[in-house]
DRENTORZA-78063 format. One record per residue (C-alpha): residue number from 1; y negated, x negated, z negated. Coordinates in nm, 2 decimals. Layout:
N
ATOM   seq       c2       c1       c3
ATOM   NUM        Y        X        Z
...
END
This chain:
299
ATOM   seq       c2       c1       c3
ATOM     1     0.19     1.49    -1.31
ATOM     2     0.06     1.62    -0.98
ATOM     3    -0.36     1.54    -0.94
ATOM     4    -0.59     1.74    -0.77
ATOM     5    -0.72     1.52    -0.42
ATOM     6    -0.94     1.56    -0.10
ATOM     7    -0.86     1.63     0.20
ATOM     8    -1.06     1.65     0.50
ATOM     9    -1.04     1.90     0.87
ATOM    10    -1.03     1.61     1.09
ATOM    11    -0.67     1.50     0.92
ATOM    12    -0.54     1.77     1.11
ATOM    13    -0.69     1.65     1.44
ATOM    14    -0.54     1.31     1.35
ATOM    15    -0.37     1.20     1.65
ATOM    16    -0.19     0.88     1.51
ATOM    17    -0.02     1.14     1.24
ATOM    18     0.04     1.38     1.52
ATOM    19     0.33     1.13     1.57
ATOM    20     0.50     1.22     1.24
ATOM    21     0.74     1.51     1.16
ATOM    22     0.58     1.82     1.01
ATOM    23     0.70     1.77     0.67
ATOM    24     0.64     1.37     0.69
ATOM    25     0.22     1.47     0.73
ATOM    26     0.31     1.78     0.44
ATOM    27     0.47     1.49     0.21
ATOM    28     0.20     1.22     0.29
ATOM    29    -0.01     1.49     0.16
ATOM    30     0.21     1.52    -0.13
ATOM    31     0.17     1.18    -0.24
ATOM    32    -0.20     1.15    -0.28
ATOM    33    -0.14     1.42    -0.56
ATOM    34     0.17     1.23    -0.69
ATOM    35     0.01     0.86    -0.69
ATOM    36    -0.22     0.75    -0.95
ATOM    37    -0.56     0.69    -0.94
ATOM    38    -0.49     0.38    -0.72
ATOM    39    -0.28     0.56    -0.48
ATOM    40     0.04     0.38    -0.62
ATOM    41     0.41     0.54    -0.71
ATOM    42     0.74     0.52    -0.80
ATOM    43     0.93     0.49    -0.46
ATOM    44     1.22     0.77    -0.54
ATOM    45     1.29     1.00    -0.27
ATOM    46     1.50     1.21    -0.46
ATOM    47     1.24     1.27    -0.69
ATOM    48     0.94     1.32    -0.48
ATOM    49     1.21     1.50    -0.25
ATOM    50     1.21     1.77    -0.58
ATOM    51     0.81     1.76    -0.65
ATOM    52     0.69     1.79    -0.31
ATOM    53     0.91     1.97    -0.12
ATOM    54     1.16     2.15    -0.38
ATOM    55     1.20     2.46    -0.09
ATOM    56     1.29     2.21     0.23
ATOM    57     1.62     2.04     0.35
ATOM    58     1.44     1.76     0.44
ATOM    59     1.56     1.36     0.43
ATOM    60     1.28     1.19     0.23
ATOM    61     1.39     0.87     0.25
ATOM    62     1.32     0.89     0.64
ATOM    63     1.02     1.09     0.61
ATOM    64     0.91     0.82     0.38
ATOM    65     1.01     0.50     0.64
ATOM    66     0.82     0.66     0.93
ATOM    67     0.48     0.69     0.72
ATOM    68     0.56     0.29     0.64
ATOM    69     0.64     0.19     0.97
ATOM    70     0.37     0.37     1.14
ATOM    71     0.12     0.25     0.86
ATOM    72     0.02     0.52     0.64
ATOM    73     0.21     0.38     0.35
ATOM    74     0.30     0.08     0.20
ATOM    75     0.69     0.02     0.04
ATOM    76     0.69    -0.26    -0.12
ATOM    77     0.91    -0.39    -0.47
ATOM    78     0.85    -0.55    -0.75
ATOM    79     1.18    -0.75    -0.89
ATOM    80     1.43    -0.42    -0.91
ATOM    81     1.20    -0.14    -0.87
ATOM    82     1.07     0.01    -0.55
ATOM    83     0.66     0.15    -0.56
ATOM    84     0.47     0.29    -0.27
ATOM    85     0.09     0.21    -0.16
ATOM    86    -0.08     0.49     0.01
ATOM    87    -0.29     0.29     0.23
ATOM    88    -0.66     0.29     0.20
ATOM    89    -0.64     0.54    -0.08
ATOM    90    -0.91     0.42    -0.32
ATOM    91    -1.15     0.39    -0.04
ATOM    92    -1.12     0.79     0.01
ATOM    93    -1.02     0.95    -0.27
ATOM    94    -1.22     1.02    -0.59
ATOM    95    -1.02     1.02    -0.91
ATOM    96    -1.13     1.18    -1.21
ATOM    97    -1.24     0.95    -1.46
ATOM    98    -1.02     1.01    -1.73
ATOM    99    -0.71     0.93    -1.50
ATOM   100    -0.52     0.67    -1.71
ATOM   101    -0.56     0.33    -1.53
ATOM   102    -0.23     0.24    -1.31
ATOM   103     0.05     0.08    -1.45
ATOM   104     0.24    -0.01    -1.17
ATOM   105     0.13    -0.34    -1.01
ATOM   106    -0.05    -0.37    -0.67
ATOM   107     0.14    -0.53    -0.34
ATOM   108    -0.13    -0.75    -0.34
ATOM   109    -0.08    -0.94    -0.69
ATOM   110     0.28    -0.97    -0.67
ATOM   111     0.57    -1.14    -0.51
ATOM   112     0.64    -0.83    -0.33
ATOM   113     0.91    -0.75    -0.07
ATOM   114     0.74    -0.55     0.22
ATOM   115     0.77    -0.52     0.57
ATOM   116     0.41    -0.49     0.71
ATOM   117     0.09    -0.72     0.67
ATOM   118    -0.13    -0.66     0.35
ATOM   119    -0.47    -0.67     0.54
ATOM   120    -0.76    -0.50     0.37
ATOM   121    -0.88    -0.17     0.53
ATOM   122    -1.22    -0.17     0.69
ATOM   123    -1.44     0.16     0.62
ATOM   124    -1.42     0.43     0.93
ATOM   125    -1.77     0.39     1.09
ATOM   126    -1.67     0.75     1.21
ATOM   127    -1.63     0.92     0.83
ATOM   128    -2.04     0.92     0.84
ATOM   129    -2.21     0.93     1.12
ATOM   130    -2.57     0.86     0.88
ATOM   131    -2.53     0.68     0.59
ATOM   132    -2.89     0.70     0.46
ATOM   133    -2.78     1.07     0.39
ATOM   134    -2.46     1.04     0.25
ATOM   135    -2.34     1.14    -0.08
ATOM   136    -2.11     0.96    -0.33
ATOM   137    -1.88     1.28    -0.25
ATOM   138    -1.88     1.27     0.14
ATOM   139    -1.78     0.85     0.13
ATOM   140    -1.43     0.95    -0.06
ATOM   141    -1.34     1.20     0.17
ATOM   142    -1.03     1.14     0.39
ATOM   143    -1.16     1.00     0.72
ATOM   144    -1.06     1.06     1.07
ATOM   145    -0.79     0.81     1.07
ATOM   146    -0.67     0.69     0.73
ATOM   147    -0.50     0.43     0.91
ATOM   148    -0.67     0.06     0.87
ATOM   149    -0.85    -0.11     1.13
ATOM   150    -0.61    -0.41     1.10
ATOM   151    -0.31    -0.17     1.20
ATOM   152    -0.48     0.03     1.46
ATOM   153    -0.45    -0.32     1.60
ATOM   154    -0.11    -0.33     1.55
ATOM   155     0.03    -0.05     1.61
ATOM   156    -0.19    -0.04     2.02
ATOM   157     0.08    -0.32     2.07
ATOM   158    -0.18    -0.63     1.96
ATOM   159    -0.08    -0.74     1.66
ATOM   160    -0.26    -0.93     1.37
ATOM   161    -0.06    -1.27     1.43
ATOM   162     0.00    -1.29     1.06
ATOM   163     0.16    -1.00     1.07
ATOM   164     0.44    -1.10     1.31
ATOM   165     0.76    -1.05     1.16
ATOM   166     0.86    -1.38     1.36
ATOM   167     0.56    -1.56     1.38
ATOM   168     0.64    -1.90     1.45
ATOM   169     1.03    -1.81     1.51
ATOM   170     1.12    -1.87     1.87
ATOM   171     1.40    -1.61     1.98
ATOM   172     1.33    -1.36     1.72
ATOM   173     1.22    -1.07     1.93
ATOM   174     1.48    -1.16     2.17
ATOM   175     1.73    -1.13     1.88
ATOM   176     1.60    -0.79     1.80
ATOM   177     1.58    -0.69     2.16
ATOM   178     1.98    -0.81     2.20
ATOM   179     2.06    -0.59     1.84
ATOM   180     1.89    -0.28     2.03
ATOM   181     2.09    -0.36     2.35
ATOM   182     2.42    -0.37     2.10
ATOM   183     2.34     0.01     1.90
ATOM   184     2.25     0.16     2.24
ATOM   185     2.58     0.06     2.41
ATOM   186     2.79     0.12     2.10
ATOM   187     2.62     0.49     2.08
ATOM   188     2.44     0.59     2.41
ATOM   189     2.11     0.56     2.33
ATOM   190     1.84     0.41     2.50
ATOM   191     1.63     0.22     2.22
ATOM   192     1.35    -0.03     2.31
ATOM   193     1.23    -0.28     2.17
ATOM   194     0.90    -0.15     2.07
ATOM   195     0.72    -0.29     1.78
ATOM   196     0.85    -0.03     1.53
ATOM   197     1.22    -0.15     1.62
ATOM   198     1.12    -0.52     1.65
ATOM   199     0.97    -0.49     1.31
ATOM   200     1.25    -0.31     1.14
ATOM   201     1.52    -0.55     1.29
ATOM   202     1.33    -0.86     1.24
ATOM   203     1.29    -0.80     0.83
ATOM   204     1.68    -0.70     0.85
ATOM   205     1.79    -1.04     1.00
ATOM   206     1.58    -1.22     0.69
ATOM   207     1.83    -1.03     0.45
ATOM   208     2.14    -1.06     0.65
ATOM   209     2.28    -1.24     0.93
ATOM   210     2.31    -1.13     1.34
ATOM   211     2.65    -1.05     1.34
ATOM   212     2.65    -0.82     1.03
ATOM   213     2.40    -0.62     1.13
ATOM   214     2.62    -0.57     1.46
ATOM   215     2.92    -0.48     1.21
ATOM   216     2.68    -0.24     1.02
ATOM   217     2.61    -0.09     1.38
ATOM   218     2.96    -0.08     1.49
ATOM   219     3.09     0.08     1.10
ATOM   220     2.79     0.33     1.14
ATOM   221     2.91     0.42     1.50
ATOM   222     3.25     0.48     1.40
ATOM   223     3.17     0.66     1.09
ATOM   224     2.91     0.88     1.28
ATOM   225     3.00     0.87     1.62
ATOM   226     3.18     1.23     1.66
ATOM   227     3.01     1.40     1.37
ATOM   228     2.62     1.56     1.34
ATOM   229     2.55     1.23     1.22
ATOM   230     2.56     1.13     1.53
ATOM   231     2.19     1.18     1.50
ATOM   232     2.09     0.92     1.25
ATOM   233     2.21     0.62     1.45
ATOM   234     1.87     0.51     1.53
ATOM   235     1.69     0.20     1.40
ATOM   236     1.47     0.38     1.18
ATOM   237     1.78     0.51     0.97
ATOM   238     2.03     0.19     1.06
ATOM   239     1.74    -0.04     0.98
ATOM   240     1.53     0.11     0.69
ATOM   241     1.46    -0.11     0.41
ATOM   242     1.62     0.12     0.17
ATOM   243     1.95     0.24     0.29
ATOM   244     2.03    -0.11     0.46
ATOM   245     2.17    -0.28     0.20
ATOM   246     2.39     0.02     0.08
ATOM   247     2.56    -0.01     0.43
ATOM   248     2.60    -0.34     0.41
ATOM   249     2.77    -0.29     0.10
ATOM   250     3.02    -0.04     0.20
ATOM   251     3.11    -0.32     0.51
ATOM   252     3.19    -0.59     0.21
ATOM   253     2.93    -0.82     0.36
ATOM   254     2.81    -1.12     0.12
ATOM   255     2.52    -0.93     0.10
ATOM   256     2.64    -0.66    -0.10
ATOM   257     2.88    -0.87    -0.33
ATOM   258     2.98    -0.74    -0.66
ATOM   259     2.89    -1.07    -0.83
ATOM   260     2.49    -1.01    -0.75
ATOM   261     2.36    -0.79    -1.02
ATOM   262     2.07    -0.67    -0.81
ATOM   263     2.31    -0.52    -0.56
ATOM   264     2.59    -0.36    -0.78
ATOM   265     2.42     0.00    -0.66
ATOM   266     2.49    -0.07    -0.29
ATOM   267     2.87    -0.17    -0.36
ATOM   268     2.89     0.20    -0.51
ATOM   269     2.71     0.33    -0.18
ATOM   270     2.36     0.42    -0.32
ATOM   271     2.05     0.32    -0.14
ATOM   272     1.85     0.24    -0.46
ATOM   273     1.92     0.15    -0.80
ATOM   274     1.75     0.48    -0.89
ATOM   275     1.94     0.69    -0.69
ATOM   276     2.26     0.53    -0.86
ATOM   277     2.09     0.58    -1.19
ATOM   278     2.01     0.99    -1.08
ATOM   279     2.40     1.01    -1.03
ATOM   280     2.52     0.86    -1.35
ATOM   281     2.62     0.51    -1.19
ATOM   282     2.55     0.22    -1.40
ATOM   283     2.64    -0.15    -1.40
ATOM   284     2.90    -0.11    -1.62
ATOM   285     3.06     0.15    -1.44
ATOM   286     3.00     0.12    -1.08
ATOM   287     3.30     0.07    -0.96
ATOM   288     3.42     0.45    -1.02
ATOM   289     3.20     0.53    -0.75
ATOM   290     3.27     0.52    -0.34
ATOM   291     3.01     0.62    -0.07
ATOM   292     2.77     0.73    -0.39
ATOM   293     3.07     0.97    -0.50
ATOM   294     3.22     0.92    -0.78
ATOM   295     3.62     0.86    -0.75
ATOM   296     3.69     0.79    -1.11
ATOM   297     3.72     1.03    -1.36
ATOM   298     3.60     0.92    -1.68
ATOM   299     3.82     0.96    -2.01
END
């Protein structure tokens, strides 16, 4: 159920979410009314896709990876269900006291799979300028940049060193940097390795190795190359955490092996196990489905 939030002028003056598409800064807006009153949700494009922008032909999924990767969200799972963190929400927002507590857990108190450090927020000395005045009301208000100290940091191109995908891991960014060098002469682009790209690749190459990642380039490449999917063959649709190991699936990598449970979904071509589940795919009937179609009739 949709909650009534704040929302402050300045967000439209934000210059860091200038960076996102129109309808990425609409949806990010659309969350704070979907989360609860911890800023947490179900990470199911489809379905926010339906509650947020029901009149729009718009990829969610993306729209959701570029608020991640440019630190406005967190996506993050919890054994085989995917949530999202809206970053620094409970430090702006105001929830009505009868919201029910959250049920989902925090990024923080889990084992959780993310891509980006889990530093805590500092307050915006720029959301009151005189604090002896302020109100309880005025300190939930959306700041001027909802985007933490800690990645303001990162994202100027100096990086927390705990939050270095290869900290520690000599040849790492070179590795990412030769992967970018591979997709732009496979499809004419002109990638660089800029820390978005080095941060997408780098958490890629902990699930799967080098030279599958080139064969999920060269597949995509081939698939896309001549079509308006031609478009898509960037890192932040190649790479994102979601759709990854779907392609790696439909390549047969070990990654995507029938015989893991957690990854029967990607064999049938889904992203998620949800968006298997929103089709009718199962377990125990994934194989009737091809590039999330199903190609079985059922008797």
């Amino acid at each position: 159920m949709a909650r009534a939030r704040n929302i402050k002028p300045a967000f439209f003056m934000n210059e860091d979410l200038a960076e996102i598409a129109p309808l990425g800064r609409l949806l990010f807006i659309g969350l704070w009314c979907a989360a609860d009153r911890e800023g947490r949700l179900e990470d199911r494009p489809k379905r926010l896709a339906a509650e947020i922008l029901p009149y729009d032909d718009a990829d969610v999924d993306e729209l959701l990876e570029d608020l991640h990767v440019r630190g406005f969200i967190l996506r993050y799972q919890a054994g085989d269900l995917r949530f999202i963190q809206v970053v620094n929400f409970a430090k702006h927002q105001n929830p009505h006291h009868q919201e029910r507590e959250s049920r989902i857990p925090a990024p923080d108190t889990i084992a959780a799979k993310v891509e980006r450090p889990r530093g805590r927020p500092s307050a915006s000395p720029e959301l009151i300028s005189d604090k002896s005045r302020a109100s309880s009301e005025a300190i939930v208000l959306i700041p001027d940049s909802p985007i933490p100290d800690s990645l303001k940091k990162e994202m100027s191109g100096k990086p927390d060193p705990a939050a270095k995908p290869g900290a520690g891991h000599a040849g790492t960014k070179a590795q990412c940097a030769e992967l970018l060098a591979h997709l732009n002469a496979k499809a004419g682009k002109k990638f660089q390795p800029v820390d978005a790209n080095v941060r997408l690749l780098a958490a890629r190459l902990k699930e799967a190795t080098a030279e599958e990642i080139r064969a999920v380039i060269d597949a995509k490449v081939a698939e896309w190359g001549n079509t308006e999917m031609a478009k898509y063959l960037r890192p932040e649709t190649l790479f994102n955490a979601t759709k990854f190991a779907g392609y790696l699936g439909q390549i047969g990598a070990p990654g995507g092996s029938a015989n893991n449970p957690t990854t029967w979904w990607a064999r049938a071509g889904f992203a998620t196990e949800g968006d298997a589940a929103d089709a009718g795919c199962w377990q125990s009937n994934w194989r009737a489905f091809q590039g999330g179609q199903r190609t079985e009739v059922s008797a």
